[in-house]
N, C-alpha and C positions, 0 to 999 in steps of 0.2 A: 424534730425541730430543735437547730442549738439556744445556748441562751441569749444567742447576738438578736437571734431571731425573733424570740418572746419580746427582748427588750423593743426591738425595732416596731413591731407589733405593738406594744404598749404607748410607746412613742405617737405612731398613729392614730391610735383610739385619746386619746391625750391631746390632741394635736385638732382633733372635731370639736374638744370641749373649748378650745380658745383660753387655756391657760400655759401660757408663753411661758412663764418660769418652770412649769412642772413639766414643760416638754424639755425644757431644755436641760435641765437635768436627767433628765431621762435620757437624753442624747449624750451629754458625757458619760452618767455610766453605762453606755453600751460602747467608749472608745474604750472608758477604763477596762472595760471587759476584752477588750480585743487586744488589748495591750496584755492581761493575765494570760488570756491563750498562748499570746506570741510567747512571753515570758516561758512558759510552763511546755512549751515547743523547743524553745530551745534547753531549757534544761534536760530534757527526757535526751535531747540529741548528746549532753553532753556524759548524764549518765552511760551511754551506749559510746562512748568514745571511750570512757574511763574503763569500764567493765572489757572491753576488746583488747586494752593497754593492760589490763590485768593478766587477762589470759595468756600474752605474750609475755610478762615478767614470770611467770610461773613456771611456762617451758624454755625461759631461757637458761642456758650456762654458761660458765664461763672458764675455760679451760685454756691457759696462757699458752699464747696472749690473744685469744682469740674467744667472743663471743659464740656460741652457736644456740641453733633453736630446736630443740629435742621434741618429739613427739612418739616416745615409747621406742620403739627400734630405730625410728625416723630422725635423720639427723642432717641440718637444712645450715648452711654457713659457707664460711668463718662469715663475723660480723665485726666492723670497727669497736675496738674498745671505746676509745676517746669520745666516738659519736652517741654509742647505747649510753655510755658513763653520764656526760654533760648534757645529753637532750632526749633521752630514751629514744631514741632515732634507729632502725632497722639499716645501717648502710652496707652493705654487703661488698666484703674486699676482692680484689680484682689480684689476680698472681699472676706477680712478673717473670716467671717460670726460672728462677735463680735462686728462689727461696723467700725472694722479698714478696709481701703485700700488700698492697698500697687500696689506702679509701680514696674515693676521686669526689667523695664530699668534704671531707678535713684536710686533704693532701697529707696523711700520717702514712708513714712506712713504716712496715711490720714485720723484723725478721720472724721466720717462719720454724717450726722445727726441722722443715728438710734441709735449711740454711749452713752450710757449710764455711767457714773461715776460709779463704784465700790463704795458701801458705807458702 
């Protein structure tokens, strides 16, 4: 049984004795209490967002001009500079088989090292 529960329980035994103000405080700390859950629900969600955004700055690199995500031999990309740079954002570039590669989340083009000058 959680504490919403006990409270809610209290509430009722409180609630036979015919005193209106002690139930009614008893009724708001059981919202306050469900408000600290939610509260304490969404933090845990955001620790677990932060801690996943870790793991991926850790295996990232950055090897010009292109992002990649390393995992020991494993090597997963290119990734937008401009997108990882400004919003930690994973946007993975698309090659327009010329050299150039382009994000289709920033619209940024990216000569590539295959890229060759026109001469």
């Amino acid at each position: 049984m959680g504490i919403v529960d006990h409270a809610k329980n209290i509430a009722e035994l409180i609630k036979k004795y015919n005193d209106v103000e002690l139930y009614q405080k008893i009724i708001d700390l059981s919202y306050e209490i469900f408000e600290l859950k939610e509260d304490n629900l969404k933090l845990k969600e955001k620790i677990k967002t932060l801690e996943e955004e870790k793991k991926i700055n850790e295996k990232m690199v950055y090897e010009s001009p292109f992002y990649w995500l390393k995992d020991g031999e494993n090597k997963d990309g290119p990734y937008c500079q401009k997108c990882y740079d400004d919003k930690k954002k994973l946007s993975r570039l698309q090659d327009n088989k010329n050299g150039y590669w382009e994000c289709l989340v920033c619209k940024s083009v990216v000569a590539g090292p295959s890229y060759r000058s026109p001469n």
